[in-house]
N, C-alpha and C positions, 0 to 999 in steps of 0.2 A: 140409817145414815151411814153406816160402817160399810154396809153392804152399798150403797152408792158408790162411798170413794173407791171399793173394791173395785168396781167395776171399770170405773174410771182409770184408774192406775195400772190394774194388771190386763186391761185388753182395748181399753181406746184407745192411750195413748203406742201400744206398739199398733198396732191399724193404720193411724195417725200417721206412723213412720214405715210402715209398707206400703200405703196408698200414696206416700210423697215419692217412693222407692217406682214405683208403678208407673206414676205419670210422666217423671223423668227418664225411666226406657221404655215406657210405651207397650207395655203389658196389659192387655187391656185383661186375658181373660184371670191374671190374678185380680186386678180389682173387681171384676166381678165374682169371685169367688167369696173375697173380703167384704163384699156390701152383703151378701146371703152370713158369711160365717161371724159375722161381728155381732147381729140381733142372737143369734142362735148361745156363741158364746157367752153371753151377756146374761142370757137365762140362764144357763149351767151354773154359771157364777153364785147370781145371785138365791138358786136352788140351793147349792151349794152351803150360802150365807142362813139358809132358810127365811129366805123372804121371799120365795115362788115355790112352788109344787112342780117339782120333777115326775110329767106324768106321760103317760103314753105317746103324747100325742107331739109331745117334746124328742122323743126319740125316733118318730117317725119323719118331722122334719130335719132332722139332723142327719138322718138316713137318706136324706130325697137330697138335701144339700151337697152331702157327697157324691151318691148316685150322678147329680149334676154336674160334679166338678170334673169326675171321672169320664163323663160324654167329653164334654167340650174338650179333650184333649185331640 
């Protein structure tokens, strides 16, 4: 439960306020960065909280997330 509200507090709610930040100037490709880095963060979190396994394959899409963020520029 602890690791829920974590999750919720330290990375939805600032999303929440970037994705509002986004649509008002019309940024598309931060919110696309944001819909890929919010699942991603979210795992870290709750890895973090130890209620997920931080495992390989977590570091390889966190890897690919960047990679992608880094193109689209």
């Amino acid at each position: 439960m602890l690791a829920a509200v974590g999750v919720d507090v330290l990375l939805l709610a600032p999303v929440n306020l970037v994705r509002d930040q986004g649509l008002r100037r019309g940024d598309v490709r931060l919110l696309a960065v944001m819909a890929y880095a919010t699942p991603l963060g979210s795992a870290l979190i709750l890895g973090l909280f130890g209620m997920a396994a931080l495992t390989p394959a977590l570091l390889i899409g966190g890897l690919t997330v960047a990679g992608a963020e880094s193109i689209s520029r």
